[in-house]
SEKEBA-648314 format. One record per residue (C-alpha): x, y, z. Coordinates in steps of 0.05 Angstrom, whole numbers, padded with zeros to 5 digits, always signed. Layout:
XYZ...
This chain:
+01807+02123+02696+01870+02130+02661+01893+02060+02690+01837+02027+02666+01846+02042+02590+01913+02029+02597+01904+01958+02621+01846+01947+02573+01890+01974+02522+01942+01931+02537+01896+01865+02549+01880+01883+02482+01945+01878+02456+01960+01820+02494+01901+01781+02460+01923+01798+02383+01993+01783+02400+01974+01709+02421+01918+01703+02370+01967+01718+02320+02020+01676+02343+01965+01619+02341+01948+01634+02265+02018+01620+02250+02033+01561+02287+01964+01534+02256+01988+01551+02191+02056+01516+02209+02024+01459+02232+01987+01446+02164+02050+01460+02119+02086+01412+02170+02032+01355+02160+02033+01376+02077+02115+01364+02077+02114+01296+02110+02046+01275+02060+02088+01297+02006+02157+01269+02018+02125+01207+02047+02153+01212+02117+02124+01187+02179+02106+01254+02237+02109+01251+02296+02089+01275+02362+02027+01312+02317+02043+01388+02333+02098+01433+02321+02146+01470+02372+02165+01539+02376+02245+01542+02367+02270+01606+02366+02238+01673+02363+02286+01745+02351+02272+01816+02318+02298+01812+02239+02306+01868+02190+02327+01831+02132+02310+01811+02058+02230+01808+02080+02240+01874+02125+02233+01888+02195+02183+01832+02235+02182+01778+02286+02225+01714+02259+02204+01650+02280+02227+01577+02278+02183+01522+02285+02206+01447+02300+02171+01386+02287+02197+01309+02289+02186+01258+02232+02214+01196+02213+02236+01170+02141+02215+01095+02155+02188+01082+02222+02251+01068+02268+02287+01135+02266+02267+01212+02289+02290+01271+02256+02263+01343+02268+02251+01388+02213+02242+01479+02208+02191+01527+02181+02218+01603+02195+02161+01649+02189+02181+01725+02185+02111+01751+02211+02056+01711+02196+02077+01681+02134+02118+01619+02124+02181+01633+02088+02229+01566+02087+02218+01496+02111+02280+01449+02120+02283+01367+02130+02342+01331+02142+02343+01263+02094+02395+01211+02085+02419+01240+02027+02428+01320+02071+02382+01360+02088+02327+01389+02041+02308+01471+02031+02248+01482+02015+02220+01556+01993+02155+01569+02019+02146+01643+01990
């Protein structure tokens, strides 16, 4: 008896984990999409990429850090990737690279 909870239990777990995850690559997804609108670049390849993902316990506290990639171009014959870090499930930073060096842009 004691097995089954413990798998349902950690099923459970397994499902808000990923559903979570989801939220915030939907959510990095739109911001990604709102960037390029805004800056008038070109995306690409419609969808984002998880980059990296570590432990942090920094300036927004202990959480899951993640850094999303997604691929633009500034006029139609180059690709550049640009970052959103998430600490959580919120979007902290996004950063493009331009001609001009790259752009930071604060999120929170």
């Amino acid at each position: 008896m004691h097995t089954e909870i413990r798998l349902l239990l950690l099923c459970a777990a397994a499902w808000v984990i990923w559903s979570w995850s989801n939220k915030a690559r939907e959510t990095v997804d739109r911001i990604s999409k709102k960037i390029c609108q805004d800056m008038q670049l070109q995306r690409l390849d419609d969808g984002v990429a998880l980059q990296r993902l570590r432990f942090s316990n920094g300036e927004h506290g202990f959480g899951i850090q993640r850094i999303y990639r997604f691929e633009y171009s500034t006029h139609g014959g180059d690709r550049r990737h640009g970052e959103i870090g998430v600490h959580n499930a919120t979007p902290i930073w996004a950063s493009v690279e331009l001609a001009d060096g790259p752009v930071h842009i604060a999120l929170r």
